[in-house]
C-alpha positions as CSV (number, residue, x, y, z in Angstrom):
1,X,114.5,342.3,249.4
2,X,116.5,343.5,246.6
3,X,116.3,346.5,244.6
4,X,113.6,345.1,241.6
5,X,111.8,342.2,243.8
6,X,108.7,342.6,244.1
7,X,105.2,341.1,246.3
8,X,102.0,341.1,244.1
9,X,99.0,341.7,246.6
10,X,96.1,340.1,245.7
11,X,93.2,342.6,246.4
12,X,91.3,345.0,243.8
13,X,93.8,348.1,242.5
14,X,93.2,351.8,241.9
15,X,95.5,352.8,239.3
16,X,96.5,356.3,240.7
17,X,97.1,355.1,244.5
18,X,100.7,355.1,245.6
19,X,102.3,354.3,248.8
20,X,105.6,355.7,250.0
21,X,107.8,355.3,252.6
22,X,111.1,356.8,252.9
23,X,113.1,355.1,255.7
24,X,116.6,355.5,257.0
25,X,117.8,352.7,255.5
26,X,115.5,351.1,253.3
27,X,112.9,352.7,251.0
28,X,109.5,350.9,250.1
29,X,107.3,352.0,247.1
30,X,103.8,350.1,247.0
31,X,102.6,350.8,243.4
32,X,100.2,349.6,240.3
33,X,101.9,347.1,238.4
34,X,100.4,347.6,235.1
35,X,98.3,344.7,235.2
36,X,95.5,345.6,237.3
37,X,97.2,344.5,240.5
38,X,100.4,346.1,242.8
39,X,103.5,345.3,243.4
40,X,106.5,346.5,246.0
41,X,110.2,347.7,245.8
42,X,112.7,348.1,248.7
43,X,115.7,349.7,247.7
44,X,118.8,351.4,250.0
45,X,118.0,354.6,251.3
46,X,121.4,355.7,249.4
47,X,123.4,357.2,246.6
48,X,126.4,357.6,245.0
49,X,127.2,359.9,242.5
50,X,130.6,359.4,239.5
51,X,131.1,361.5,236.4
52,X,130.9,359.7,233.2
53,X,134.1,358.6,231.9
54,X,133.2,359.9,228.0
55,X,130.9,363.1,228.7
56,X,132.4,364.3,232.0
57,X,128.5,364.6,233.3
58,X,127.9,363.8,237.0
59,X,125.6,360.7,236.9
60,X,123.7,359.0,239.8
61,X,123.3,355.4,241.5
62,X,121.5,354.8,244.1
63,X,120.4,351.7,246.3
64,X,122.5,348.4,246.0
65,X,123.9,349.0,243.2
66,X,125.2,352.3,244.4
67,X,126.2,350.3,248.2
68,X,128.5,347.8,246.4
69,X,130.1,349.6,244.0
70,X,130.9,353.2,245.5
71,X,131.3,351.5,249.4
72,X,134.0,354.5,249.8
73,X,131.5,357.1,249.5
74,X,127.7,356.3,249.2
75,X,125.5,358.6,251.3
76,X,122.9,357.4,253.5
77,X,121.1,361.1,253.6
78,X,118.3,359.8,256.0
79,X,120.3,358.2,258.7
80,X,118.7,359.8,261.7
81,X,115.9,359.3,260.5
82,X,115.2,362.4,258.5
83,X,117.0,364.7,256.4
84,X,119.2,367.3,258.6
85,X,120.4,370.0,256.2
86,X,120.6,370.9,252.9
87,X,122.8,368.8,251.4
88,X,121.1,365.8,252.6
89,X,117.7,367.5,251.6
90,X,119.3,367.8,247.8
91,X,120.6,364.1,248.2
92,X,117.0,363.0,249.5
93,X,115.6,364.5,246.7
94,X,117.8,363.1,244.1
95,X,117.5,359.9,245.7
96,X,114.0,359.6,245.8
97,X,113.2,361.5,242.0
98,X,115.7,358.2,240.3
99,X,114.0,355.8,242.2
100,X,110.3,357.0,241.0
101,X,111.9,357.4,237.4
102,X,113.6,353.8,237.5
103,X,109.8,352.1,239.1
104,X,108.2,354.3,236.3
105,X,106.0,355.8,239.4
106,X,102.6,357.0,237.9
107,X,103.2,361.5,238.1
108,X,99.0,361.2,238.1
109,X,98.7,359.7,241.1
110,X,97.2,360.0,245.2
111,X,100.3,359.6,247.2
112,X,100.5,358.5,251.4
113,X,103.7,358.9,252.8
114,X,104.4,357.4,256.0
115,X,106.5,359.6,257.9
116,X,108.0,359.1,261.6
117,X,106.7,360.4,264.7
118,X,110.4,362.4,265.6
119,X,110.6,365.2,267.7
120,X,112.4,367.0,264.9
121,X,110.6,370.1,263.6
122,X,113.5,371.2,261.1
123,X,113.8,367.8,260.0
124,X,110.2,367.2,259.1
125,X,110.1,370.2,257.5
126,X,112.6,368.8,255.3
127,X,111.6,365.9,254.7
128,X,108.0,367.2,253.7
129,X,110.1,369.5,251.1
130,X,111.6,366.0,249.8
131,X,107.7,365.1,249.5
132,X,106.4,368.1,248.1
133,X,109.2,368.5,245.5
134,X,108.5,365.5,243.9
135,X,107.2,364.4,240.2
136,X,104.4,362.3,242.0
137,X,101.3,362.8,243.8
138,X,99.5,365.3,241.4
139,X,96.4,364.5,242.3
140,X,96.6,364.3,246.3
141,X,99.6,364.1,248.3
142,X,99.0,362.9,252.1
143,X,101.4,361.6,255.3
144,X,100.4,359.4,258.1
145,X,101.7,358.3,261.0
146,X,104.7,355.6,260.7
147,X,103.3,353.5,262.9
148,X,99.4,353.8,261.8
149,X,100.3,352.6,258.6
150,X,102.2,349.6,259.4
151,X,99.5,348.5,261.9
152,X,96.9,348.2,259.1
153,X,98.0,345.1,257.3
154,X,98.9,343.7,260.9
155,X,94.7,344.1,261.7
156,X,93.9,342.1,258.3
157,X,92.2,343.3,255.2
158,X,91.4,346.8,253.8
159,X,91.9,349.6,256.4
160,X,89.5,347.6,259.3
161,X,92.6,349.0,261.8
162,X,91.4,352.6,261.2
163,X,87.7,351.9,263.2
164,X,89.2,350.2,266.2
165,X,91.3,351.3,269.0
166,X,95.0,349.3,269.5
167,X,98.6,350.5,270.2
168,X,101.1,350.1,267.7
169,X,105.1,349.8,268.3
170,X,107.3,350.1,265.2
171,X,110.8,349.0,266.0
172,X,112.6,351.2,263.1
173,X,116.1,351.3,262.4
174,X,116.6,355.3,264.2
175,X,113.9,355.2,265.9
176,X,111.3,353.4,267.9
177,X,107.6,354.4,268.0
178,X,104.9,353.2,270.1
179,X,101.3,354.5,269.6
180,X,97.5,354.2,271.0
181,X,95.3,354.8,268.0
182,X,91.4,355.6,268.4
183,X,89.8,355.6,265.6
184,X,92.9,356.5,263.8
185,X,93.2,359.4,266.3
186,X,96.9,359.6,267.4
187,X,97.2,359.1,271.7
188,X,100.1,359.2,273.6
189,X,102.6,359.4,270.7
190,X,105.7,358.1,271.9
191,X,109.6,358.0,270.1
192,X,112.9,357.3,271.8
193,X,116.4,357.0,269.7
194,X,118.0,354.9,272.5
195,X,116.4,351.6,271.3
196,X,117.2,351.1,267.8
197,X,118.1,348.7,265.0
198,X,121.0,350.8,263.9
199,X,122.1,350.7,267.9
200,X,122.0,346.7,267.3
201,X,124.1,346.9,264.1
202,X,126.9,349.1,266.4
203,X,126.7,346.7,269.0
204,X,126.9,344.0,266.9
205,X,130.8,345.6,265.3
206,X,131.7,346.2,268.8
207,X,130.7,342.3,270.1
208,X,132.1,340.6,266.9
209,X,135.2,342.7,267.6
210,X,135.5,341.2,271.1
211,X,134.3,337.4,269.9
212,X,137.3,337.4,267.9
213,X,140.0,339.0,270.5
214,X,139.9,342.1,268.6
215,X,141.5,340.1,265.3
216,X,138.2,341.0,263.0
217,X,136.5,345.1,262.2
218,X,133.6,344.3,260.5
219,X,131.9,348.0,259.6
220,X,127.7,348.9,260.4
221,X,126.9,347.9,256.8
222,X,128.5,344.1,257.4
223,X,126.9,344.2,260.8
224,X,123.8,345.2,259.6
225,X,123.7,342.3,256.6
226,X,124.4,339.7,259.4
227,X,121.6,341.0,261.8
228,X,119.3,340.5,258.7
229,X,120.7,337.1,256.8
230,X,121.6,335.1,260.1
231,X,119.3,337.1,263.1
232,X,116.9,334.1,264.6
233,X,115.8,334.5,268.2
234,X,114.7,331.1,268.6
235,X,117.1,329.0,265.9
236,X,120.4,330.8,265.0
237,X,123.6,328.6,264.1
238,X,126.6,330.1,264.0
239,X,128.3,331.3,260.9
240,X,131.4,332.0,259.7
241,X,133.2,334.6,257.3
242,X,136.0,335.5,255.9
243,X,138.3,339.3,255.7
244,X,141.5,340.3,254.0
245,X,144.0,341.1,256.4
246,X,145.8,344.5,255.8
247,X,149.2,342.9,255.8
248,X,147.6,341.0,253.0
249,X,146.3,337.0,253.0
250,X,142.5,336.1,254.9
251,X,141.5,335.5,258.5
252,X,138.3,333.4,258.5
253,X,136.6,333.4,261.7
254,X,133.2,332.2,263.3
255,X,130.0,334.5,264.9
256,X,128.4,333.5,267.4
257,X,127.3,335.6,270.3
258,X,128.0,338.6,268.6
259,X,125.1,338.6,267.1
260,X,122.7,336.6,269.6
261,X,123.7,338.7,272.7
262,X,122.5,342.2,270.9
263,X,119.2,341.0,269.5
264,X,118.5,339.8,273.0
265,X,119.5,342.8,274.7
266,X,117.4,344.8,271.7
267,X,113.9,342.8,273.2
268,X,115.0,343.7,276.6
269,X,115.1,347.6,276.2
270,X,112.1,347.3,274.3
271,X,110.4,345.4,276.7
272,X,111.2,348.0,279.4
273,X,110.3,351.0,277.3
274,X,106.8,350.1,276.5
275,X,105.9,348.4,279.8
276,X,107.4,351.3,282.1
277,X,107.5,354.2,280.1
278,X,105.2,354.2,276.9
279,X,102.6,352.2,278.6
280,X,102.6,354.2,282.0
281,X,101.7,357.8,280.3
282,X,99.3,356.3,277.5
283,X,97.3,354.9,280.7
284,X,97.5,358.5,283.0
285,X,96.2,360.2,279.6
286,X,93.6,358.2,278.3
287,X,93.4,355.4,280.9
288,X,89.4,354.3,279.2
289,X,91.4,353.6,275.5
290,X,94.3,352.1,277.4
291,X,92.0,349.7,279.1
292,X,90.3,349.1,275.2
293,X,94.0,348.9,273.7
294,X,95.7,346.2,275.6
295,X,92.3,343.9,275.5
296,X,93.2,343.6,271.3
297,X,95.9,342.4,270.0
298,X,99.4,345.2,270.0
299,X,100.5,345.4,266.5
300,X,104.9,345.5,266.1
301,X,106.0,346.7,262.7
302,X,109.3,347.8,261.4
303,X,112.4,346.5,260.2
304,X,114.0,344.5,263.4
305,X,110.2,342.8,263.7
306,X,111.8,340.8,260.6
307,X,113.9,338.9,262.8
308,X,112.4,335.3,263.0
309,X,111.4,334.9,266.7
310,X,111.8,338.7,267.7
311,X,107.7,339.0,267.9
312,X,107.0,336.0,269.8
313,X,109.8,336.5,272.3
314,X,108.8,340.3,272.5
315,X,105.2,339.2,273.3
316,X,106.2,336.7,276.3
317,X,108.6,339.1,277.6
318,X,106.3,341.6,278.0
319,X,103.5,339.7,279.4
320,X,105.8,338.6,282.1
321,X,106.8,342.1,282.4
322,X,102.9,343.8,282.7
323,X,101.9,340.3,284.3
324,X,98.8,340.0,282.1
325,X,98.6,337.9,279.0
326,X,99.2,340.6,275.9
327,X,98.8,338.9,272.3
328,X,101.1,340.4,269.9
329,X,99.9,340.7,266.1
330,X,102.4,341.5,263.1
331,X,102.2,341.9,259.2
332,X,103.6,338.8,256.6
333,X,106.6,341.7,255.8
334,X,107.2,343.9,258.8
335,X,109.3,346.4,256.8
336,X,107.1,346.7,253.8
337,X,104.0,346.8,255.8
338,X,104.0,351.1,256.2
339,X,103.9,351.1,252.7
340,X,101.5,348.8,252.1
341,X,98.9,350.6,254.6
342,X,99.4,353.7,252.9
343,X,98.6,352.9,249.5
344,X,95.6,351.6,251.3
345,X,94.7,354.5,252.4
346,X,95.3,356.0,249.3
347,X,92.9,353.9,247.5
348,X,90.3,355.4,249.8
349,X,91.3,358.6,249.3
350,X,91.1,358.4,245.4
């Protein structure tokens, strides 16, 4: 979704209820629109800063604007997931104070973040500066669970999710998540950085590298864009592009497994780290919820449950793997749907 395109959601609005969240590569505001309903933005988790050619005055760009025209030296300040130090705290919070400036983001407002589950005390601590600093959220400022607030649209209407009991796994770009929820009670929180989208994207440079014979480099931004325009489990065709060569004329050449063979291997390790490690401890702690849990549907958020195909495949692949039929639920927009659940539970909260 670009930068300004936006999804009306047609359900009843209060004005001051905002959700947020800030991801590692994409950034979701779920906001009023003005006209009694809401609307949502994902923009680039990036910026790029240039000084004016007239004034001299540093100025600021962010998202795709800021990705295609400064590709030499935009920041991605959230890449792991969180922001690490202080210069990516002061890039996080410039980022994220022009992008509620540009959406015209309502300062009088109740404000959900959904933050990651990352074993990264520094880091969260940082990232609840970025929060804390910000123009918004005078009236209440709250963060929830990642992967609570993208099960909520997955369970339907309103916030039914938060009275039931159900596991959610959000396959994020640094990180993957997988969570029991009781009552929306966190059990058995789980994160690993081993399967991730942004692990797909490398693999992806390193296999279109070898499809070619080592004639094409595509960088993690290209390999990223074809993941998302051409990824289909069940009905990819290949595709071709074209790069400049350095000695100067093209080289047009075609993708085929380098893309495939990644995703595939992506629902493999995912497979294996629910069934045989999430799934293990969840049942040793709580085995009662974990008995209620896999009888409903498993919610699957993020941004690589965009990939047409990946959920269905993900759901038979792990049935075989448990050897027990699970049903596998996910939101209309996987990516937008942590946003979404938190302005819902904004709304309640205001």
């Amino acid at each position: 979704m670009s930068d300004d395109e936006s999804t009306d959601i047609n359900e009843s609005d209060e004005s001051a209820a905002v959700g947020v969240k800030l991801g590692s590569t994409r950034t979701v505001l779920d906001i009023p629109d003005g006209r009694g309903g809401r609307e949502r933005h994902s923009i680039l988790t990036c910026l790029a800063t240039y000084e004016d050619a007239i004034t001299g005055e540093e100025k600021v760009l962010f998202g795709e604007e800021a990705a295609v025209e400064y590709p030499d030296r935009v920041r991605f300040m959230l890449r792991s997931g969180l922001p690490e130090d202080d210069d990516s705290v002061a890039d996080a919070e410039r980022f994220f104070e022009a992008v509620v400036d540009a959406h015209d983001v309502p300062e009088d407002s109740a404000v959900v973040y959904a933050v990651p589950t990352i074993d990264n005390e520094a880091g969260v601590e940082n990232l609840k500066s970025v929060i804390e600093g910000s123009s918004i959220g005078e009236v209440e400022t709250r963060s929830y669970p990642e992967s609570l607030c993208g099960a909520i649209p997955a369970y339907g209407d309103d916030l039914d999710a938060i009275d039931e009991v159900f596991v959610s796994v959000n396959l994020g770009s640094t990180t993957m998540e997988a969570c029991a929820y009781r009552r929306g009670e966190q059990l058995s929180p789980f994160s690993t950085g081993s399967v991730t989208g942004n692990e797909v994207d490398r693999r992806i440079v390193a296999a279109v590298e070898e499809e070619t014979q080592g004639r094409v480099h595509i960088d993690r931004t290209t390999a990223r864009e074809y993941k998302e325009q051409h990824g289909d489990v069940y009905d990819f065709e290949p595709f071709t592009d074209v790069v400049q060569q350095p000695g100067g004329g093209s080289h047009e050449f075609t993708v085929d497994r380098g893309v495939q063979e990644p995703i595939d291997r992506y629902i493999d390790e995912a497979v294996d780290v629910v069934a045989n490690e999430f799934l293990p401890e969840l049942a040793n702690d709580h085995m009662k919820p974990y008995q209620l849990a896999l009888g409903r549907p498993l919610a699957v958020t993020g941004g690589m449950a965009c990939i047409p195909g990946l959920t269905e495949e993900f759901e038979k692949r792990l049935s075989e793997e448990l050897d027990r039929e699970v049903e596998v639920v996910s939101p209309e927009e996987p990516a937008l749907a942590a946003a979404d659940g938190a302005a819902r539970i904004a709304a309640r909260l205001v």
